[in-house]
TORKOL-4160 file (C-alpha; in steps of 0.2 Angstrom, whole numbers, padded with zeros to 4 digits, m for minus):
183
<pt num="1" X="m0092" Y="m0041" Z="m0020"/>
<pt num="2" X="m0092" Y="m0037" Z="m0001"/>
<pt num="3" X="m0096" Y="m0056" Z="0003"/>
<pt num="4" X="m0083" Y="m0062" Z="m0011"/>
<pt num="5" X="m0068" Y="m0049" Z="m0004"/>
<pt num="6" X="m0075" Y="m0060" Z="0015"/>
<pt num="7" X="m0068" Y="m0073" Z="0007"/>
<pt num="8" X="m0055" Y="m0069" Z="m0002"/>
<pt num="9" X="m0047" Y="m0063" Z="0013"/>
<pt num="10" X="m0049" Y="m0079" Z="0022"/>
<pt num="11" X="m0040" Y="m0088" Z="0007"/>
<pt num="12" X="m0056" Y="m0098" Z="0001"/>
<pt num="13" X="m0054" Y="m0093" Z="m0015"/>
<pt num="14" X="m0065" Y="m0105" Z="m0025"/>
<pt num="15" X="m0079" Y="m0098" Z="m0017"/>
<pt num="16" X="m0071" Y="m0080" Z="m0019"/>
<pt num="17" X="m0070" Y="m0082" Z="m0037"/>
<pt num="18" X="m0088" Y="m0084" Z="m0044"/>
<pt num="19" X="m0095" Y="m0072" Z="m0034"/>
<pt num="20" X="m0081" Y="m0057" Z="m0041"/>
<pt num="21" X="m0084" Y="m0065" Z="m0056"/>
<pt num="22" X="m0104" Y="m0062" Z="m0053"/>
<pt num="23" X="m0101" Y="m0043" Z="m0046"/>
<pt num="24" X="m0092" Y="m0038" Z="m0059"/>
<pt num="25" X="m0104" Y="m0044" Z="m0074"/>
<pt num="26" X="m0119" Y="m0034" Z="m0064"/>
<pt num="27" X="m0107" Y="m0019" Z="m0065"/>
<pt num="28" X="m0104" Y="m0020" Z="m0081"/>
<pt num="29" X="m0125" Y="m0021" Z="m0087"/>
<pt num="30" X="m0128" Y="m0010" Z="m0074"/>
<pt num="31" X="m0115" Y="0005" Z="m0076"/>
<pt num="32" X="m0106" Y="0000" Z="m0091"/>
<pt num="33" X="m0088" Y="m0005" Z="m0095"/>
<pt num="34" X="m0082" Y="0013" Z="m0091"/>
<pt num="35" X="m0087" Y="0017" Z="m0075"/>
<pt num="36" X="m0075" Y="0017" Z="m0060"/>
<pt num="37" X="m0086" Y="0003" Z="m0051"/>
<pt num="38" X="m0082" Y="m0009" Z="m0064"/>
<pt num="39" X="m0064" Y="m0005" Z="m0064"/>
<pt num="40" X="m0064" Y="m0009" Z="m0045"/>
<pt num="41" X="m0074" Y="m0026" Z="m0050"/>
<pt num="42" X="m0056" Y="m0029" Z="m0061"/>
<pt num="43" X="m0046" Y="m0025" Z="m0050"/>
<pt num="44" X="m0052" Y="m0037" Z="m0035"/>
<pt num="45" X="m0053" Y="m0052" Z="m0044"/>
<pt num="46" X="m0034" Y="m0046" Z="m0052"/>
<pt num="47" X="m0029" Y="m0047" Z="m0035"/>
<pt num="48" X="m0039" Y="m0063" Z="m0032"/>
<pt num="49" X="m0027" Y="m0070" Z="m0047"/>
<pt num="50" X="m0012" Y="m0063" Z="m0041"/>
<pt num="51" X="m0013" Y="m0071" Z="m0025"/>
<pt num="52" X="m0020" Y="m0088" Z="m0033"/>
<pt num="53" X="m0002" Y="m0089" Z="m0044"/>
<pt num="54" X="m0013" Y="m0084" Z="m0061"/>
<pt num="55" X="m0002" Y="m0072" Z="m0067"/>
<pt num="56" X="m0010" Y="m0073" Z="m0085"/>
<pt num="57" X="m0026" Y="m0072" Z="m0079"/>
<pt num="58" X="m0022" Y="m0055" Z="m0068"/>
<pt num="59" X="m0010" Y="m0044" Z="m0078"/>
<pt num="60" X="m0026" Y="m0041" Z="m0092"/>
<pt num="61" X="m0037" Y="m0037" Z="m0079"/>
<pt num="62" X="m0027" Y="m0024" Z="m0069"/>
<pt num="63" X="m0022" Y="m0016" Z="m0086"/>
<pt num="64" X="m0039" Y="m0012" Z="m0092"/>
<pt num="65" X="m0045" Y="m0006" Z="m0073"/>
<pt num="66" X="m0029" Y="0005" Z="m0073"/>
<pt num="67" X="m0036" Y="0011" Z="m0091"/>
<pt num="68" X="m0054" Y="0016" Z="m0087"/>
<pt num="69" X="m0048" Y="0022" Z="m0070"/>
<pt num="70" X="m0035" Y="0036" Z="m0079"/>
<pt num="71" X="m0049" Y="0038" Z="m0091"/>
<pt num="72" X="m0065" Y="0040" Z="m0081"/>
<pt num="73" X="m0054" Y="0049" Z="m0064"/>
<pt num="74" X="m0040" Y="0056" Z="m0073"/>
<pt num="75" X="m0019" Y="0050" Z="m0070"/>
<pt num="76" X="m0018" Y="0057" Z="m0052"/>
<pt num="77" X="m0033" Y="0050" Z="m0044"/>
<pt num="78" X="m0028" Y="0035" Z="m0031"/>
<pt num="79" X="m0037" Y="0022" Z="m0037"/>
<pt num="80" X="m0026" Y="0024" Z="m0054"/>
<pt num="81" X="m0011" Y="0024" Z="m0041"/>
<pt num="82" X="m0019" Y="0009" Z="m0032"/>
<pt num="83" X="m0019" Y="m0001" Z="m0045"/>
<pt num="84" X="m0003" Y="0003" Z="m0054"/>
<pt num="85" X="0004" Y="m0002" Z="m0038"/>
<pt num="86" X="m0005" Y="m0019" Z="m0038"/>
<pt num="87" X="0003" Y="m0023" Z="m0059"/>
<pt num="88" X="0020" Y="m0019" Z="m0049"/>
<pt num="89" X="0018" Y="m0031" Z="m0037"/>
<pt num="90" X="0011" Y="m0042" Z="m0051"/>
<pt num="91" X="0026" Y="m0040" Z="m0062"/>
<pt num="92" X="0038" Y="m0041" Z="m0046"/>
<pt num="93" X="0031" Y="m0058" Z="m0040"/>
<pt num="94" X="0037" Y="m0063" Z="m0058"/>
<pt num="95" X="0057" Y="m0058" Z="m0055"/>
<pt num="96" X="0049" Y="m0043" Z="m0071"/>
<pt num="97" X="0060" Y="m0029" Z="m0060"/>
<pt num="98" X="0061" Y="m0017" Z="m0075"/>
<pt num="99" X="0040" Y="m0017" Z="m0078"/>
<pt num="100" X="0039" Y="m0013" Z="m0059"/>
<pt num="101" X="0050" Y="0000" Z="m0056"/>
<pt num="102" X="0041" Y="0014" Z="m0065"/>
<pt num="103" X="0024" Y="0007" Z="m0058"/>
<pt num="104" X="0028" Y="0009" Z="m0042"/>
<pt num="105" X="0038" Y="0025" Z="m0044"/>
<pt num="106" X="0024" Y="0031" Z="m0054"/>
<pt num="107" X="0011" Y="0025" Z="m0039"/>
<pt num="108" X="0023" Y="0034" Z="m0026"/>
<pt num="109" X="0023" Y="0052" Z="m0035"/>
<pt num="110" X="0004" Y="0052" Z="m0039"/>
<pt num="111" X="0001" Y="0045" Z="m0018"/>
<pt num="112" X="0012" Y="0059" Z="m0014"/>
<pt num="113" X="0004" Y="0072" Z="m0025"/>
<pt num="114" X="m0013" Y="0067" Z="m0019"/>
<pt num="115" X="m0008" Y="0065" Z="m0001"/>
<pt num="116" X="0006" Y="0072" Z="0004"/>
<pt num="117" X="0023" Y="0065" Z="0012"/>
<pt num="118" X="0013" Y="0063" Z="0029"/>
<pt num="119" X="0002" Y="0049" Z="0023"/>
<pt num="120" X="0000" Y="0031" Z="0026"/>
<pt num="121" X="m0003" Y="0028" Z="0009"/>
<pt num="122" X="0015" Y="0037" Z="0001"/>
<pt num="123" X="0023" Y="0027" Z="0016"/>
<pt num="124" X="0015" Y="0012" Z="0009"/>
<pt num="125" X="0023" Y="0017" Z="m0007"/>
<pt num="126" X="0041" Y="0021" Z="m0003"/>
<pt num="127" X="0041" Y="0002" Z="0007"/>
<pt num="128" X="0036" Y="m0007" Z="m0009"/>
<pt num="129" X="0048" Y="0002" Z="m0020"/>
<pt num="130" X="0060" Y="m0003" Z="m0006"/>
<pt num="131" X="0057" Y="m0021" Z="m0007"/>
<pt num="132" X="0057" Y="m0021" Z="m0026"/>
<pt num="133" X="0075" Y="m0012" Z="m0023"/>
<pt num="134" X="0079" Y="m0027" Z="m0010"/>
<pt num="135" X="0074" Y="m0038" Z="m0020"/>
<pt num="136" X="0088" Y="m0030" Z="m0035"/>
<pt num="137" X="0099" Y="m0030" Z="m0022"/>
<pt num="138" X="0101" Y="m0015" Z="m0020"/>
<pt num="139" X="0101" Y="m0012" Z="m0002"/>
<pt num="140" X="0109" Y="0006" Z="m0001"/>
<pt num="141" X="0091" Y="0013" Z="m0011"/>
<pt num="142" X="0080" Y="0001" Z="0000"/>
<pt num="143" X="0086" Y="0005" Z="0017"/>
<pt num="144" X="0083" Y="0025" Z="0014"/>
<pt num="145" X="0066" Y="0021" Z="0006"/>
<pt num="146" X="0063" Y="0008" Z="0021"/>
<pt num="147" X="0068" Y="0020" Z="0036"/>
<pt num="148" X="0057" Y="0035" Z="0026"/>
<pt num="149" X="0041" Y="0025" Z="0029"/>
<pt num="150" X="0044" Y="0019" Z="0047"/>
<pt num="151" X="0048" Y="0037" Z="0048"/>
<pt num="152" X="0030" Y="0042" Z="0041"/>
<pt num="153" X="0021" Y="0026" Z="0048"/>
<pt num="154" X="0028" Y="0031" Z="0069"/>
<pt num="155" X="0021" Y="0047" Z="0066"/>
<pt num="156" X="0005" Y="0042" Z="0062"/>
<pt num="157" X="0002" Y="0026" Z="0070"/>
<pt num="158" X="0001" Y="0019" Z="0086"/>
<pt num="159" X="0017" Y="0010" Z="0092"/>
<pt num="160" X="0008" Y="m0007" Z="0092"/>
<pt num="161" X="0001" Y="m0006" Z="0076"/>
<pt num="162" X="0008" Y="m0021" Z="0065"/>
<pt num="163" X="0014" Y="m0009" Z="0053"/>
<pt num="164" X="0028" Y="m0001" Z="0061"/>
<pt num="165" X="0033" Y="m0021" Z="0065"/>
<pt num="166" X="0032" Y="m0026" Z="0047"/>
<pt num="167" X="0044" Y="m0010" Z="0045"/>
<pt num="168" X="0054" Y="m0013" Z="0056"/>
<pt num="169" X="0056" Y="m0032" Z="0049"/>
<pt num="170" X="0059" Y="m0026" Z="0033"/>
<pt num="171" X="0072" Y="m0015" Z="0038"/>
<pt num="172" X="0080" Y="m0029" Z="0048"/>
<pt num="173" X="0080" Y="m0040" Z="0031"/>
<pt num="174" X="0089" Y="m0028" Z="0023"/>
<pt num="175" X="0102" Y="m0027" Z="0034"/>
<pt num="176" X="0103" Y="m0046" Z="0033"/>
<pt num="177" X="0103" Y="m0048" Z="0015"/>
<pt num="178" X="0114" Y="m0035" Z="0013"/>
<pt num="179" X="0126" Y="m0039" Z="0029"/>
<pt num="180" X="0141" Y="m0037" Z="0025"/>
<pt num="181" X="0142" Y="m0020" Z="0017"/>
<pt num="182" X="0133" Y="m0015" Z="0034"/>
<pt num="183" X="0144" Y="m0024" Z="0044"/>
């Protein structure tokens, strides 16, 4: 898994692919098809999917990961939240803005429940339910979600960290997109 996710990161995903596949079938004989392990054998090569364009191939996997995760940790753990953030982006990437929108709402409250409003991974949250709103143009919704988590991120990370640039960037392409109600 660890050697598949090396190369899925570095975009070689033919050789990423066998090897997830590979991970996740000793998951499954090992610790059946409920454990939580196997959910996370899913969800990688989900994402693998995603990022390869193979939307068809992704959406079944993250919805029976986000099953046994709610079944085996319960509907507030962040694994679940993890990956109904992950069918989100899926569904986003396909212009399917009214099957993300709850997913990611639904990821932010859980992140926050878990976490707390102080946390990297509720920042995380209110910036992708930002650029779901960009992308809907509605620029009004994004930018407060957007200057929320920079607000979270600069108080938790160091000023060089590439987060707060990839904030501020995407606060700066709201402003663009939406220039001239800002203007």
């Amino acid at each position: 898994n660890n050697l598949a996710a090396l190369y899925h990161t570095r975009g070689m995903y033919v050789k990423s692919e066998p090897l997830y596949q590979q991970a996740k079938e000793i998951r499954k004989k090992l610790l059946g098809e409920n454990h939580p392990s196997y959910a996370m054998s899913l969800n990688n090569q989900a994402t693998l999917y995603h990022e390869m364009g193979q939307y068809g191939k992704a959406e079944p996997l993250y919805l029976q990961s986000g099953a046994i995760w709610k079944k085996a940790l319960g509907a507030t753990h962040p694994d679940y939240a993890m990956c109904l953030n992950n069918l989100a982006a899926l569904y986003e990437d396909q212009l399917q803005y009214s099957k993300a929108e709850p997913l990611y709402i639904q990821a932010r409250d859980i992140r926050k429940t878990v976490f707390g409003v102080n946390h990297i991974d509720y920042a995380t949250s209110l910036n992708n339910l930002a650029g779901l709103y960009a992308q809907m143009g509605q620029y009004s919704k994004s930018e407060g979600l957007i200057i929320q988590a920079n607000t979270i991120w600069k108080g938790i990370l160091n000023d060089n960290n590439p987060i707060i640039a990839l904030g501020m960037n995407n606060l700066a392409a709201v402003y663009r997109k939406g220039q001239t109600k800002y203007a």
